[in-house]
Kinemage of the C-alpha trace (Angstrom):
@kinemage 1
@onewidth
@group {chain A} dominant
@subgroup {mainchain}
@vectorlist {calphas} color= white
{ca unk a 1} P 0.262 -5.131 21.039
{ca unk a 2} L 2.064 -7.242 23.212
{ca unk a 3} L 4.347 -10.554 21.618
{ca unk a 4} L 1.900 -13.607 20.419
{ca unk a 5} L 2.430 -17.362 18.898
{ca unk a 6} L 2.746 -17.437 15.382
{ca unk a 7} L 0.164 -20.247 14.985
{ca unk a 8} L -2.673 -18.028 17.210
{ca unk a 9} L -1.692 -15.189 15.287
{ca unk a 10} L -2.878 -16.670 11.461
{ca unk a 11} L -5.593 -18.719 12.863
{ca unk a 12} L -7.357 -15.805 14.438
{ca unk a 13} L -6.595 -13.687 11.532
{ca unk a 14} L -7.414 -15.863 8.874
{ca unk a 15} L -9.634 -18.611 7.588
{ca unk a 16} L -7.414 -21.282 8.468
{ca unk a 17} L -7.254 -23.234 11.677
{ca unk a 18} L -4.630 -24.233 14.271
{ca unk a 19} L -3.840 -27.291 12.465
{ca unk a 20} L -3.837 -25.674 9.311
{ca unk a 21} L -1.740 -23.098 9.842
{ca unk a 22} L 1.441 -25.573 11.246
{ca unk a 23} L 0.947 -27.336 7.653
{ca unk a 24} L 1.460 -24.130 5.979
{ca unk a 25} L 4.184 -22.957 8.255
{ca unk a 26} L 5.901 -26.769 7.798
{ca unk a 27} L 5.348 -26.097 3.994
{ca unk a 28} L 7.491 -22.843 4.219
{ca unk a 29} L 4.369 -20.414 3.680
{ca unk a 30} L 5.012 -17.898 6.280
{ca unk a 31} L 7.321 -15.267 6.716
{ca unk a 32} L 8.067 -12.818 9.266
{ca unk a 33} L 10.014 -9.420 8.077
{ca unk a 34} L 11.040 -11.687 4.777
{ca unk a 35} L 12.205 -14.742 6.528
{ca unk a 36} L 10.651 -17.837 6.724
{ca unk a 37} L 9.372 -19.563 10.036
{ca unk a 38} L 8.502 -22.999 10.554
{ca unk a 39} L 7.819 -23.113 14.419
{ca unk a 40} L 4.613 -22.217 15.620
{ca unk a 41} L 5.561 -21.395 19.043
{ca unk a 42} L 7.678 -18.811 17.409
{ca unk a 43} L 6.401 -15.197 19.176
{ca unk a 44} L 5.771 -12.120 17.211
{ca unk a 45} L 4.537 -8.771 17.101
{ca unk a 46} L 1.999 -8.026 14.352
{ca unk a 47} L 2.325 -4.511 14.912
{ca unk a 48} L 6.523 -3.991 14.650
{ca unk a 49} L 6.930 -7.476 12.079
{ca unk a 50} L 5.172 -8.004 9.054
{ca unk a 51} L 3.936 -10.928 8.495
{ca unk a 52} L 3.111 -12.739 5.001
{ca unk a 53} L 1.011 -15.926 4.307
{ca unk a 54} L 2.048 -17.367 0.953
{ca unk a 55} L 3.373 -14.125 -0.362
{ca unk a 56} L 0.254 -11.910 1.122
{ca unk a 57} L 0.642 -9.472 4.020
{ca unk a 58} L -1.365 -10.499 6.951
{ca unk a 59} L -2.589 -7.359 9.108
{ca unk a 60} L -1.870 -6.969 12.329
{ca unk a 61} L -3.820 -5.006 14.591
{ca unk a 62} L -6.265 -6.495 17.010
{ca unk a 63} L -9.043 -5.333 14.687
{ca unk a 64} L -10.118 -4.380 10.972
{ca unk a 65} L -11.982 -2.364 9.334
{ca unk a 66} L -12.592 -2.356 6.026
{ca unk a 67} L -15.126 0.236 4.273
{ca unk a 68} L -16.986 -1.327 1.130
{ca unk a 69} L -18.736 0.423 -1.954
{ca unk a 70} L -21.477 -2.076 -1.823
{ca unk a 71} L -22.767 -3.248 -5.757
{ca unk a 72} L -26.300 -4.502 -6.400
{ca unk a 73} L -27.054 -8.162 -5.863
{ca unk a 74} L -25.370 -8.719 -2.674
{ca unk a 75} L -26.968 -9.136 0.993
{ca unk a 76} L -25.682 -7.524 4.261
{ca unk a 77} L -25.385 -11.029 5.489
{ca unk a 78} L -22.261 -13.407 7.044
{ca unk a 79} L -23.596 -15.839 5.000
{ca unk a 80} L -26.465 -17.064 3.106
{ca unk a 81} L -27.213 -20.188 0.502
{ca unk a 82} L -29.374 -17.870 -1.779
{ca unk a 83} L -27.515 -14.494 -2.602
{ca unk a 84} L -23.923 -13.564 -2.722
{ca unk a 85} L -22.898 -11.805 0.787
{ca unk a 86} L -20.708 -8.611 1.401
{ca unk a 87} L -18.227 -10.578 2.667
{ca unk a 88} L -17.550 -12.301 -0.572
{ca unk a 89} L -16.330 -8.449 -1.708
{ca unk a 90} L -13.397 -8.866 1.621
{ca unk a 91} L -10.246 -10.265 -0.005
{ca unk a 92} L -8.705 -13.595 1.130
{ca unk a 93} L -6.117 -12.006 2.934
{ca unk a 94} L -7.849 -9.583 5.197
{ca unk a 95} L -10.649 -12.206 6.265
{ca unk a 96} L -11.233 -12.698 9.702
{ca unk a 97} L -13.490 -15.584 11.171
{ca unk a 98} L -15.513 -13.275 13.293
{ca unk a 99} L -16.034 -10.240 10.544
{ca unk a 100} L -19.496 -9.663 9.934
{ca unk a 101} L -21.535 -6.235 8.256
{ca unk a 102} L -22.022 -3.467 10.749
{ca unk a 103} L -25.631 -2.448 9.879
{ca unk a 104} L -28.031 -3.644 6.411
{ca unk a 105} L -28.161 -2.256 2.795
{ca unk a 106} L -30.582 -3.524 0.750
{ca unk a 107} L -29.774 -6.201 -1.873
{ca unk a 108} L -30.593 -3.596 -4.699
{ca unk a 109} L -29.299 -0.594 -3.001
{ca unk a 110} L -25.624 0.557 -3.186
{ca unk a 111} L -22.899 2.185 -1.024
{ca unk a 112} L -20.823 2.786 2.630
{ca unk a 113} L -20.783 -0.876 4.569
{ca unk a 114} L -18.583 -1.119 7.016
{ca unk a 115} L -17.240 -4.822 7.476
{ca unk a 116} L -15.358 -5.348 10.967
{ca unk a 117} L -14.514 -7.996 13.753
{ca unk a 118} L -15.069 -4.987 16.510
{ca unk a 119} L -18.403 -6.113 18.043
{ca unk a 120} L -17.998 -3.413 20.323
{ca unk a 121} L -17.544 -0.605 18.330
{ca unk a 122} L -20.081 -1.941 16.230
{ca unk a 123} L -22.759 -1.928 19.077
{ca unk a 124} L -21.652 1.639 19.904
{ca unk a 125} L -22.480 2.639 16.196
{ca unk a 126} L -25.455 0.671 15.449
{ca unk a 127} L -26.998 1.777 18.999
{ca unk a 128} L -30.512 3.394 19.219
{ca unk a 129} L -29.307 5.813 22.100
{ca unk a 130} L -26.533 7.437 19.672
{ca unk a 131} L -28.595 7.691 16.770
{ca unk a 132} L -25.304 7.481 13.946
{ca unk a 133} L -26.492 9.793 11.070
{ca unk a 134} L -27.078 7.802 7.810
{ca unk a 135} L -26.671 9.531 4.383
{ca unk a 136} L -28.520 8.367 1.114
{ca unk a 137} L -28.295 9.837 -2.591
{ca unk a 138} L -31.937 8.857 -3.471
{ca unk a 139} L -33.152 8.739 -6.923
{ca unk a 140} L -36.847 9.272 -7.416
{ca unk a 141} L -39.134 7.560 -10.479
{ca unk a 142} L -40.931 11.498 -10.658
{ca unk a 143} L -40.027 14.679 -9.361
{ca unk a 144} L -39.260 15.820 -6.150
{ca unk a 145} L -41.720 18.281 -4.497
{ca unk a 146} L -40.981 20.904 -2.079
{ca unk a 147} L -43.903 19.439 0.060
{ca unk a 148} L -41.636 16.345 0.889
{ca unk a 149} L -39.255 18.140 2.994
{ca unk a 150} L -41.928 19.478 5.726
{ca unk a 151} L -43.797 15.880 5.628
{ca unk a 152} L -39.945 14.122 6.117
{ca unk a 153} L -39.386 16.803 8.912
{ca unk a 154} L -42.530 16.167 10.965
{ca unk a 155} L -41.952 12.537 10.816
{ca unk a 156} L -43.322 9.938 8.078
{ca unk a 157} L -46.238 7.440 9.671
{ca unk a 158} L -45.835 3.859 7.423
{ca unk a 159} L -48.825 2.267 5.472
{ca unk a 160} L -48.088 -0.439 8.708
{ca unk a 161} L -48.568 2.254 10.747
{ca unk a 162} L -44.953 2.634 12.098
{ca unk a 163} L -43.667 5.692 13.107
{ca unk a 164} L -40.447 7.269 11.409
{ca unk a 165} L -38.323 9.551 13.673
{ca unk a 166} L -37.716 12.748 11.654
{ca unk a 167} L -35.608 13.096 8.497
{ca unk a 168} L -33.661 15.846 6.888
{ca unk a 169} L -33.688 15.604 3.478
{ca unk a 170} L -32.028 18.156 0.725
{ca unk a 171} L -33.373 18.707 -2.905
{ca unk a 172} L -30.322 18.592 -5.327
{ca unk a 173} L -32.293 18.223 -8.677
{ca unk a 174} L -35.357 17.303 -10.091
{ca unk a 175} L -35.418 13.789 -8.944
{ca unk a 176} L -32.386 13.170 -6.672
{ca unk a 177} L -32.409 14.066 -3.288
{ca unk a 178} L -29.977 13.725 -0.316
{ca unk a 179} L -31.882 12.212 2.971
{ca unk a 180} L -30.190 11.591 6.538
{ca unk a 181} L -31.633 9.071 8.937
{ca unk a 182} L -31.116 8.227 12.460
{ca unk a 183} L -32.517 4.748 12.753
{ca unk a 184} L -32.668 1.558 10.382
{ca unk a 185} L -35.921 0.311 9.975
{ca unk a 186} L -36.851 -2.001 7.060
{ca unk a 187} L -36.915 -0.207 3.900
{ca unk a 188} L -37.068 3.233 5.324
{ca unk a 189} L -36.508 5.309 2.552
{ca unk a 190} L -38.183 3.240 0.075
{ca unk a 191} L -41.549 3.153 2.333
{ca unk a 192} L -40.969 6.689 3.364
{ca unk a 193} L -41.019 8.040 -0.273
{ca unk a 194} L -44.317 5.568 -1.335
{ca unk a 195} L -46.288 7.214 1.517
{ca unk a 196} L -45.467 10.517 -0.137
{ca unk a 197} L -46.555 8.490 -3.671
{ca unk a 198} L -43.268 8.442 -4.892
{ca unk a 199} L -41.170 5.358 -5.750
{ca unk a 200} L -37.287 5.004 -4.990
{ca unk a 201} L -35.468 4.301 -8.229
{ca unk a 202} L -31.865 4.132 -6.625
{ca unk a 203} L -30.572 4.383 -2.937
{ca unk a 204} L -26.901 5.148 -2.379
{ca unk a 205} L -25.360 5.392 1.148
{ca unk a 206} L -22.485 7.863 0.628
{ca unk a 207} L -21.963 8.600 4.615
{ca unk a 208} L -22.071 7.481 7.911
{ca unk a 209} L -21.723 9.474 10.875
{ca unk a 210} L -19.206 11.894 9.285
{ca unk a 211} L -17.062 9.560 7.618
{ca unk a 212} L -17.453 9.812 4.092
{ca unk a 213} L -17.664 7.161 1.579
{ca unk a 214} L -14.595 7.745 -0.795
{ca unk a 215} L -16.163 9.133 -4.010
{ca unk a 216} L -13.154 7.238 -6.429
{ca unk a 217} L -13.738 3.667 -4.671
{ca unk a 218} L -15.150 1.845 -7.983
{ca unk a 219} L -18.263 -0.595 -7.183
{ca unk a 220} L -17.542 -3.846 -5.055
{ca unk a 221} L -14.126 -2.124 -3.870
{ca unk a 222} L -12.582 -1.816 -0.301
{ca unk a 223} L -10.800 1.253 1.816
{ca unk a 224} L -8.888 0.100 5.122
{ca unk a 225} L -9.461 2.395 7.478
{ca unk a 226} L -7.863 3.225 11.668
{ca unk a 227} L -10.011 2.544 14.371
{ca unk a 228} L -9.487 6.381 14.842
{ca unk a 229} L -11.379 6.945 11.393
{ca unk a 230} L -14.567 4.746 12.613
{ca unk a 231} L -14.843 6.535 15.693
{ca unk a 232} L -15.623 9.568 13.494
{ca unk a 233} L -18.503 8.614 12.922
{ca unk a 234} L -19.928 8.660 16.454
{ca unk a 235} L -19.583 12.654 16.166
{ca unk a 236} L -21.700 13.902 13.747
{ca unk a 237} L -21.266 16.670 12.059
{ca unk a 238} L -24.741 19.107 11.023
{ca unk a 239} L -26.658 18.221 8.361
{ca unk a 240} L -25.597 21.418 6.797
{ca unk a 241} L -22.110 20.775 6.645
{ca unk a 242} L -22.131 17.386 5.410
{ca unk a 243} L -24.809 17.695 2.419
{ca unk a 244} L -22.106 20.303 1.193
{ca unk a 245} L -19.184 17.731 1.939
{ca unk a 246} L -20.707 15.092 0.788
{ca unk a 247} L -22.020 17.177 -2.604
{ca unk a 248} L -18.486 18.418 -2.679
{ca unk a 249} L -17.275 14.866 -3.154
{ca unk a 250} L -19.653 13.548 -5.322
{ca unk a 251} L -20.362 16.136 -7.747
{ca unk a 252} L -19.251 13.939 -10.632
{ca unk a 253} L -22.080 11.744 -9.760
{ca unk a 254} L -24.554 14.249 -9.269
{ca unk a 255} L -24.332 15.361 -12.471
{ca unk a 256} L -23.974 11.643 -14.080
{ca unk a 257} L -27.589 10.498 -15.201
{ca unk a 258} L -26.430 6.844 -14.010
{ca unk a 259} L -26.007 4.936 -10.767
């Protein structure tokens, strides 16, 4: 990244505006490799310096991206006056202005979000014409029946009468299952597994594309990740393969009766 004012540097890369950020700097907030700057013309580079606002590293690369373990209650939402949003979980000092949730999770379902300023990765990922895998733990109210994974593979038809593209899905006990999607539509899963006269109990996204959600990250935490690890998940892996990653990883939960 090439050399950039001090001033454009915070204000794109945090909350705070032009104005506010020469207060701060005035006030003796910033530092640059441990030494305090008051000019905001002064040039850096956020990739070779770092870079502290009031005692907090500031990062530095032209985009973030931050990989949530979603809890229960909040929205996939920038904002919203009703429910708490995802980006309420991003702490103060890795908030951008232009970060927003790359794809939905229900309010009561749990899991992989990806929060980023990278519109255009973002398109690439959420894209009909690449289809990014999705991967859900379900948990079912009654048993899963064998039945279910022919009717998921031929393609579930809505009580609307919306068509689902196909869906692999793998039994891993009595009532938990792992499913894969390739599209979004409202409430998949949940209306998916009524038309079969089943109700969803829990939904946990544990994988997208073939990046992994880190089994250890406790509820409402955050994982930085490279812009190298996001492209992952634009190449899929087989179905195969990542049901025995992904059960691999999360075999602690599997065998835990709770969420």
């Amino acid at each position: 990244m090439a050399e950039i004012r001090l001033d454009k540097f915070l204000a794109d890369r945090t909350k705070y505006s032009r104005n506010e950020v020469k207060a701060l700097l005035k006030k003796g907030a910033v530092r640059a490799d441990g030494i305090i700057i008051t000019d905001p013309k002064q040039k850096i580079n956020p990739e070779m310096q770092e870079i502290t606002l009031g005692g907090k590293k500031i990062h530095g690369g032209e985009h973030i991206y931050l990989i949530l373990n979603k809890p229960e209650g909040y929205i996939c939402a920038t904002e919203d006056k009703q429910h708490k949003t995802v980006l309420e979980l991003v702490p103060e000092e890795l908030r951008r202005k232009d970060m927003f949730p790359a794809g939905r999770l229900d309010i009561d379902s749990t899991g992989l979000v990806l929060v980023t300023d990278d519109g255009e990765l973002a398109h690439q990922m959420l894209s009909p014409k690449h289809h990014v895998p999705k991967y859900y733990l379900v948990t079912l109210a009654r048993p899963f029946e064998e039945s279910y994974l022919q009717s998921l593979a031929d393609g579930i038809t809505l009580s609307d009468g919306t068509a689902c593209l196909p869906v692999q899905a793998r039994q891993i006990s009595e009532k938990r299952c792992l499913v894969c999607l390739h599209e979004g539509k409202y409430h998949q899963v949940k209306r998916m597994f009524a038309s079969l006269g089943n109700h969803v109990e829990h939904l946990h996204r544990v994988a997208v594309g073939s990046l992994v959600l880190a089994p250890d990250l406790p509820s409402g935490g955050h994982l930085e990740v490279f812009h190298k690890d996001i492209l992952k998940m634009l190449k899929a892996e087989s179905f195969s393969a990542m049901c025995e990653q992904i059960m691999l990883a999360f075999s602690s939960y599997l065998i835990n009766d709770r969420h």
